[in-house]
N, C-alpha and C positions, 0 to 999 in steps of 0.2 A: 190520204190520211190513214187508210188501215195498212197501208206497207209500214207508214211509221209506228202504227197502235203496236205490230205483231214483232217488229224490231226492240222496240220499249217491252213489251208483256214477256217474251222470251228472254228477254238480258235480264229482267227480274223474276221471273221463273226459276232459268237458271242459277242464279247468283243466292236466291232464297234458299233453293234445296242445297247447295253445296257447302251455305254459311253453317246452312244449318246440322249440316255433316261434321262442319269442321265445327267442334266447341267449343276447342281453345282459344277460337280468335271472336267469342260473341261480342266481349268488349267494345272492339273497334267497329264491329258492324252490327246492326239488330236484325237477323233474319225474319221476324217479325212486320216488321215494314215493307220490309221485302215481301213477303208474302200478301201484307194489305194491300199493297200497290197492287201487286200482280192478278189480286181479284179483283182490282176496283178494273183495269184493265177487262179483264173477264166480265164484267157488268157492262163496259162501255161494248162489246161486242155482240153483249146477246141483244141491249137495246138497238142498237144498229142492226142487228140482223133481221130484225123486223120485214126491211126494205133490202137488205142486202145480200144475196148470195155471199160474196167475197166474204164478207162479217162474219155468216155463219159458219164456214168453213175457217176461217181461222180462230173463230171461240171452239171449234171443236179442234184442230191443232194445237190450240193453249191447254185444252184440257186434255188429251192425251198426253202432251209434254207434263201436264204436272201429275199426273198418273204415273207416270215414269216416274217420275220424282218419289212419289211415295215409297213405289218399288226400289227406288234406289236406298232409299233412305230401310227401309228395312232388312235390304243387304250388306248395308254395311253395319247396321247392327249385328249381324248374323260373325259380320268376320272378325268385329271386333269381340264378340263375346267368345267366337272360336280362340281369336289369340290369347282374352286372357287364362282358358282353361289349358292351352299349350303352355304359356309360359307359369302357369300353376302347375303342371306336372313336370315341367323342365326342372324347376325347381325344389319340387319332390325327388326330382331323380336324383339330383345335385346333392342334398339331403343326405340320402341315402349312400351314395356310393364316397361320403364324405365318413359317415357314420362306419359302413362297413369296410372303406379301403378298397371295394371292389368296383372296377368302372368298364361302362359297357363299350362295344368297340364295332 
């Protein structure tokens, strides 16, 4: 039963942080549920771990995978804020070398 819980918790884990990445696709999927699930998952493991070694060791591998997640999820913040200040000065430069004739090389 916990090989199955830690197969389920991680395919919704996974599938949560990455919906959740992606935003143009919320429509079709609610990262949100994904996420519900994947803690009610996380609740059935710490209740089992009570009695279970196995349990407790993969509610602490659920939560470092979604500690990942967090981290991932604020790295791609990072890259996407980075690209729109590149393509805001790409286009400043564009601008410019529109305005003055003169283009860099």
């Amino acid at each position: 039963m916990i090989s199955c819980l830690i197969c389920a918790s991680s395919i919704l884990l996974i599938s949560s942080i990455f919906t959740s990445l992606d935003e143009g696709n919320t429509s079709e999927i609610d990262s949100h549920a994904l996420t519900d699930d994947a803690e009610t998952c996380l609740k059935v493991f710490e209740a089992l771990g009570t009695n279970s070694s196995a349990a407790r060791i993969a509610r602490e591998m659920m939560t470092r995978l979604k500690d990942c997640g967090v981290e991932w999820s604020k790295l791609e913040q990072k890259i996407r804020h980075g690209k729109r200040i590149a393509n805001s000065c790409a286009k400043k430069s564009r601008t410019v070398s529109t305005i003055t004739g003169v283009t860099k090389q």
